[in-house]
C-alpha positions, 0 to 999 in steps of 0.5 A: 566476503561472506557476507558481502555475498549475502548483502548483495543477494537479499539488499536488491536494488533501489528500485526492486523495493517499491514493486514489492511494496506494491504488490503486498499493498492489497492484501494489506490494505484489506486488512487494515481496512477491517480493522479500522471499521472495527476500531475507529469506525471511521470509513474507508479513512486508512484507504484515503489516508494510503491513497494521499500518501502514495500520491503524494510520494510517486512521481507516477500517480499509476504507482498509486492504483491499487490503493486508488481502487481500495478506495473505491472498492471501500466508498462503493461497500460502505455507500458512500 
């Protein structure tokens, strides 16, 4: 019973946990984003790659804006 309670308490539903993704996405992304130009030196390359996979997942390409504006936000910092 116990943990029947704590199940339905810390699962959520089905569609709680795509918002929350969503909302670490930035943060995330930000960091990814200075490690990849440490690493690989490939810009703005872990942005494109967030971006195509979020486009390609959601049925609502708004779900994908944080990652669309990293994108942008990365092109506009590194000149392209």
């Amino acid at each position: 019973m116990g943990a029947a309670l704590t199940g339905a308490l810390g699962g959520g539903g089905g569609n709680s946990e795509p918002a929350g993704q969503q909302v670490a996405a930035p943060a995330d992304l930000q960091q990814q984003q200075q490690q990849n130009r440490l690493d690989s030196g490939a810009v703005c390359q872990f942005e494109l790659k967030q971006f195509m996979e979020c486009s390609q997942t959601q049925h609502d390409l708004s779900l994908c804006q944080a990652f669309s504006e990293a994108l942008k936000d990365c092109r506009r910092a590194n000149g392209e």
